[in-house]
C-alpha positions as CSV (number, residue, x, y, z in Angstrom):
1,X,-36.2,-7.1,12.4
2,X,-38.9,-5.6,12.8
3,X,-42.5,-6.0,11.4
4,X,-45.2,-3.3,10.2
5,X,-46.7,-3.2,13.8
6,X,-43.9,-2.6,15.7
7,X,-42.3,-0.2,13.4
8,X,-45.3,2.2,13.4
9,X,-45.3,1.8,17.3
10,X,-41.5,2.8,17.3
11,X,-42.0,5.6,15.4
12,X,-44.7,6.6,17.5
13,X,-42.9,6.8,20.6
14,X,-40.0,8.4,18.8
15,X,-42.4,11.2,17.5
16,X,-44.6,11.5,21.3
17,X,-40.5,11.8,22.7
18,X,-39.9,14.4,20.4
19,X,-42.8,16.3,21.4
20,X,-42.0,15.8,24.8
21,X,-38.3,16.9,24.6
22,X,-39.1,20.4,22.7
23,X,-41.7,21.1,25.3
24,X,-39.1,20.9,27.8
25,X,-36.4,22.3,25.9
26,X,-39.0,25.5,25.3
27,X,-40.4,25.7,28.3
28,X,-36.5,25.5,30.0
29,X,-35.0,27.7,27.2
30,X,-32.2,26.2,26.5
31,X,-31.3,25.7,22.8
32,X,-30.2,21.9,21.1
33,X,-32.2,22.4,18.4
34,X,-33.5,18.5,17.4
35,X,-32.1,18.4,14.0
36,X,-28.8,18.8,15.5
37,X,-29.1,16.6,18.6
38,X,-30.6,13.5,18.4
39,X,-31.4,10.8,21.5
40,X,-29.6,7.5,21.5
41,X,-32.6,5.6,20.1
42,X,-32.9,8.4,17.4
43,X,-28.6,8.3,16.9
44,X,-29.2,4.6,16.5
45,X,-31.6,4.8,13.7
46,X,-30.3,7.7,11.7
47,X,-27.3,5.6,11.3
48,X,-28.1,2.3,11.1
49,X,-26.6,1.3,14.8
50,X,-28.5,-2.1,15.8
51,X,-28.1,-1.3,19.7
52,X,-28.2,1.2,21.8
53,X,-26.0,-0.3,24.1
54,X,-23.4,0.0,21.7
55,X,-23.8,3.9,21.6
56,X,-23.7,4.0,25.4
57,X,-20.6,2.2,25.3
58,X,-18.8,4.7,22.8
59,X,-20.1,7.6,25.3
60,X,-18.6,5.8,28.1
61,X,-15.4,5.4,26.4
62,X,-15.1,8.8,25.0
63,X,-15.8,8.2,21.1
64,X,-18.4,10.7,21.5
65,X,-16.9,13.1,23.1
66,X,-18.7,14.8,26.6
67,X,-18.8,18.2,24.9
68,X,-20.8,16.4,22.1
69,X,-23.3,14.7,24.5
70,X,-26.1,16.2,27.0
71,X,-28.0,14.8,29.7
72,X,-31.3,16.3,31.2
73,X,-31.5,15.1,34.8
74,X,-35.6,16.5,34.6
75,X,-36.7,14.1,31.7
76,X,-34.8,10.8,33.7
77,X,-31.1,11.8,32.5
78,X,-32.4,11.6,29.0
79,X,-28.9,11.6,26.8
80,X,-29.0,13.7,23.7
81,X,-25.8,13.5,20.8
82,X,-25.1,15.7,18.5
83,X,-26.1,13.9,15.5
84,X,-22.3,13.3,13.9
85,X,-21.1,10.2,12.4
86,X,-19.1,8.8,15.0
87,X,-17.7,5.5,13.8
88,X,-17.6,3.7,10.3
């Protein structure tokens, strides 16, 4: 769990990647708007996943599927998802 600190240093980083991501996405043109497309850490929140190794695991195995999954080689292969439930 995490206490008051860390949590308002996660969300943070979550909000400076954000910015950092549309920057890119505007300045490339390309269109995954973020509402619909979410990074791992993000996927992991929005649905209450406790790891992120565990959604790198489904992409490797093909529970997300490829077309459902993005990865920018200029931002450090940054994944994005497109923000679907993928397992209950």
């Amino acid at each position: 769990m995490m206490n008051q600190e860390e949590k308002a240093r996660f969300d943070k980083l979550i909000t400076e990647t954000d910015k950092v991501i549309k920057q890119y996405i505007d300045e490339k043109g390309i269109a995954y708007p973020l509402d619909e497309w979410l990074t791992v850490s993000e996927y992991c929140k929005k649905f209450d996943i406790p790891r992120t190794q565990v959604v790198t695991t489904w992409i490797n195995r093909g529970v997300i599927p490829k077309k459902n999954v993005v990865t920018i080689p200029e931002l450090n292969n940054l994944r994005l998802i497109k923000a679907i439930k993928y397992q209950e």
